[in-house]
C-alpha positions in Angstrom: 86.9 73.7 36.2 86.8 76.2 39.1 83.2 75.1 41.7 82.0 78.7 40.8 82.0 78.1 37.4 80.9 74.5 37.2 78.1 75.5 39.5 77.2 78.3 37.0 76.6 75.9 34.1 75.0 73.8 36.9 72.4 76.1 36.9 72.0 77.1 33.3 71.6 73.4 32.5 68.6 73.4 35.5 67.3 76.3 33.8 67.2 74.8 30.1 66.3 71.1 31.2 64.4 71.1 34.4 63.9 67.5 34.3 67.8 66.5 33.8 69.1 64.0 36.0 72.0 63.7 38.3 73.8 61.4 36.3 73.0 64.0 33.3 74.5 66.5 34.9 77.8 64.8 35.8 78.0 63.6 32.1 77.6 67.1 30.5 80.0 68.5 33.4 82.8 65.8 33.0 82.1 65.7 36.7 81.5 62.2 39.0 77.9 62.4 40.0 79.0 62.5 43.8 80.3 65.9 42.9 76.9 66.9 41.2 74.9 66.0 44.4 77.7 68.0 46.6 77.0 71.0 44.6 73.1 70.3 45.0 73.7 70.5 48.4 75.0 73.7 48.6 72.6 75.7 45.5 69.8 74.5 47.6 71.2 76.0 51.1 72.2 78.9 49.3 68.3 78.8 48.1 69.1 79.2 44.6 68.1 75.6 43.3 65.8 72.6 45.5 66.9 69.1 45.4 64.4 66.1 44.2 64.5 63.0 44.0 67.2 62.4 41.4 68.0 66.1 40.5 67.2 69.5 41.2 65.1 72.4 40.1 65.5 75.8 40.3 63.8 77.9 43.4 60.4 79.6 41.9 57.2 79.0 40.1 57.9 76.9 36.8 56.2 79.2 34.3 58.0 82.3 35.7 61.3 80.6 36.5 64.0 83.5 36.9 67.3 82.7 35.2 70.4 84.6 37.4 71.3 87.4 35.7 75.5 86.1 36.2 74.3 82.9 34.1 72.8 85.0 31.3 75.2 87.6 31.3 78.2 84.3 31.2 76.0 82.2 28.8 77.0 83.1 25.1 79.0 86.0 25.8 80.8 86.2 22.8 77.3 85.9 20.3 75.8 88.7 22.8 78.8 90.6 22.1 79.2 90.3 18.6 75.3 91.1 18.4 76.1 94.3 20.6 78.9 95.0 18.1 76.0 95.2 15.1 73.3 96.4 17.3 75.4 99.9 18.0 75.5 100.7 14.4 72.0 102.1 14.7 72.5 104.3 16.9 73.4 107.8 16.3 75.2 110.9 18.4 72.2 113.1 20.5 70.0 109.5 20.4 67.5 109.3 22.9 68.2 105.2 23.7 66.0 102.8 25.8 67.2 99.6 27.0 65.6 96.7 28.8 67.2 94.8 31.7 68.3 91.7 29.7 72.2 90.4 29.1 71.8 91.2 25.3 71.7 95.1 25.9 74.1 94.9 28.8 76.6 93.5 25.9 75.9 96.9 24.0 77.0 99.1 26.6 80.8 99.1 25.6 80.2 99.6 21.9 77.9 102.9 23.3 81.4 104.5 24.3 82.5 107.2 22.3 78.7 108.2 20.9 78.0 111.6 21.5 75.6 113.2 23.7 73.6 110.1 24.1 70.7 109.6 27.2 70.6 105.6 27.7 66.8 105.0 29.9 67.6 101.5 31.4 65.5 99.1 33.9 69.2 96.8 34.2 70.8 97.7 37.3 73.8 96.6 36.2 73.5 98.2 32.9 72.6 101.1 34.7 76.0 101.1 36.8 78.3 99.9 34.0 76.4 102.9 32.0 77.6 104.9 34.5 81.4 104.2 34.4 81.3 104.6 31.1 80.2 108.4 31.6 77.4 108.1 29.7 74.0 110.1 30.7 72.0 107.3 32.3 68.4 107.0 34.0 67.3 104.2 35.6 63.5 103.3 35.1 63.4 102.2 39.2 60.9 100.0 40.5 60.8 96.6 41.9 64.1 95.4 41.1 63.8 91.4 40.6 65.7 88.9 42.9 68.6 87.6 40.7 68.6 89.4 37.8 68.5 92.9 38.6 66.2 94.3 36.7 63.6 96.9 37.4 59.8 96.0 37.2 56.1 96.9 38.1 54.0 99.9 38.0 56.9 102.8 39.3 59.0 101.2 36.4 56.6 101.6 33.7 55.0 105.0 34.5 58.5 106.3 34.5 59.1 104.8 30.7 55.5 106.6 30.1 57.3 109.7 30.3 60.0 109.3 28.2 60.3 109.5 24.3 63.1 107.8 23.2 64.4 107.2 19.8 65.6 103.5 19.9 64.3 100.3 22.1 66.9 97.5 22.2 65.3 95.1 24.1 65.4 91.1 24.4 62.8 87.9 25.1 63.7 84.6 26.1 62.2 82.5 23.3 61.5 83.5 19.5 58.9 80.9 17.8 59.0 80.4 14.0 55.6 81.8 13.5 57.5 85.4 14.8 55.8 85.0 18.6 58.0 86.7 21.2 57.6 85.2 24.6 59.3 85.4 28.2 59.0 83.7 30.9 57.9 86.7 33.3 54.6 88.7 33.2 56.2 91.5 35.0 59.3 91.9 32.2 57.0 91.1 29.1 54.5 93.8 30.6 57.3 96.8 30.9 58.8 95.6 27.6 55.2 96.5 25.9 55.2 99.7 27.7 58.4 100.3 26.1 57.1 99.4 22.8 54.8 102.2 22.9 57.5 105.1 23.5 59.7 104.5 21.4 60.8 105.4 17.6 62.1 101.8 16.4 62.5 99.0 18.2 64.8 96.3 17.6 64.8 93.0 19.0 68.2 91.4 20.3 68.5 87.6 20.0 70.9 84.8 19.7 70.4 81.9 17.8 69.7 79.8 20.9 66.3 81.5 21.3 65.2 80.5 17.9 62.3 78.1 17.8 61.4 78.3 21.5 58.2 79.6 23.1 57.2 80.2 26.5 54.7 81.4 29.0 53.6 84.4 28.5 53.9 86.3 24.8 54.7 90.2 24.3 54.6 90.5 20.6 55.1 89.6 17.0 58.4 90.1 15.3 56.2 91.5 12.8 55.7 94.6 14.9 59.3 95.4 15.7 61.4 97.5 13.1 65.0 95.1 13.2 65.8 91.8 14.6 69.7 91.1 15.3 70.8 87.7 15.6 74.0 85.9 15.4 73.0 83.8 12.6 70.8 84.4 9.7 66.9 84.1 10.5 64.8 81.4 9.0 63.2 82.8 6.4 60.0 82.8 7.8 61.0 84.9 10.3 62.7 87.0 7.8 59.6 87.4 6.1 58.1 89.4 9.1 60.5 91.8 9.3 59.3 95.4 7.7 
């Protein structure tokens, strides 16, 4: 396994299990725990993770904890892709579409080429650019763009998606509770995704199965409220229940 990548899952293991262990680490990496402390040492000068006693968390608050956008956009690629895949048949040629900044609408961006006459409003950088290369009439919400996972927040970002009226929201959240709670673990996402919610048509929410079940700290919604919900699996029915 290449350090870049091994580093990566590093990372996404921190993210998932804050309290892991060292010796965890090297057992779910195949890796001698030596090598786990060596690439410690370098996340925490790079100031992406800070080494404990025994392990590592990564840098930032615990409730808000940022996830790099390069781990989510790595971590189930091919369920995001395959939920792009199904998410695109909803959308139609002269479409007005609205995505948020999250890896599962950066998936749908290649299943958006040969639509017709479509205007994709974004607050993904990097859904924004690939957008772009894709030659397909893109505006970027602006705003505070978040370190790490390049996505646009705050008040510029969400008075710009006050003025727009768009026909589709495909938009993601970090955890998905049984009872239909979405939650995220940042205010400032959670509060431009509810801004979003407001201007726009139907709103469908895109979520792999590893979401399922989890909540966390701050909650944006019902699944009740939103029109679709796209998973890789089938929902539990009592989240299939809330579905209009």
């Amino acid at each position: 396994m290449w350090i870049e990548e091994r580093q990566k899952q590093l990372m996404a293991y921190l993210a998932e299990h804050p309290e892991i262990t060292v010796r965890e680490l090297a057992q779910k990496l195949h890796v001698s725990e030596p090598t786990v402390r060596r690439d410690l040492t370098e996340l925490d000068a790079r100031g992406l993770v800070q080494k404990i006693h025994g392990g590592a968390v990564l840098r930032g608050g615990m409730a808000d904890r940022e996830i790099p956008f390069l781990l989510r956009e790595n971590e189930r690629s091919i369920a995001k892709a395959q939920i792009g895949r199904m998410a695109s048949d909803y959308i139609e040629d002269g479409m007005v579409v609205m995505l948020d900044g999250s890896s599962s609408a950066y998936h749908l961006v290649p299943y958006l080429v040969g639509k017709k006459d479509l205007i994709v409003v974004t607050s993904g950088a990097k859904t924004a650019v690939s957008l772009a290369e894709a030659n397909i009439r893109t505006f970027s919400t602006g705003g505070q763009m978040r370190i790490h996972s390049f996505s646009y927040v705050g008040a510029d970002a969400e008075n710009f998606v006050r003025k727009i009226n768009a026909d589709i929201l495909f938009f993601s959240c970090h955890g998905l509770d049984l009872d239909g709670t979405m939650s995220d673990r940042s205010i400032d996402e959670a509060s431009l995704r509810q801004v979003m919610f407001a201007h726009a048509k139907k709103k469908i929410l895109l979520c792999d199965k590893s979401k399922i079940g989890n909540r966390y700290f701050y909650n944006m919604g019902n699944l009740s409220e939103v029109d679709a919900c796209i998973c890789d699996v089938s929902l539990p029915e009592e989240l299939a229940r809330l579905l209009k």
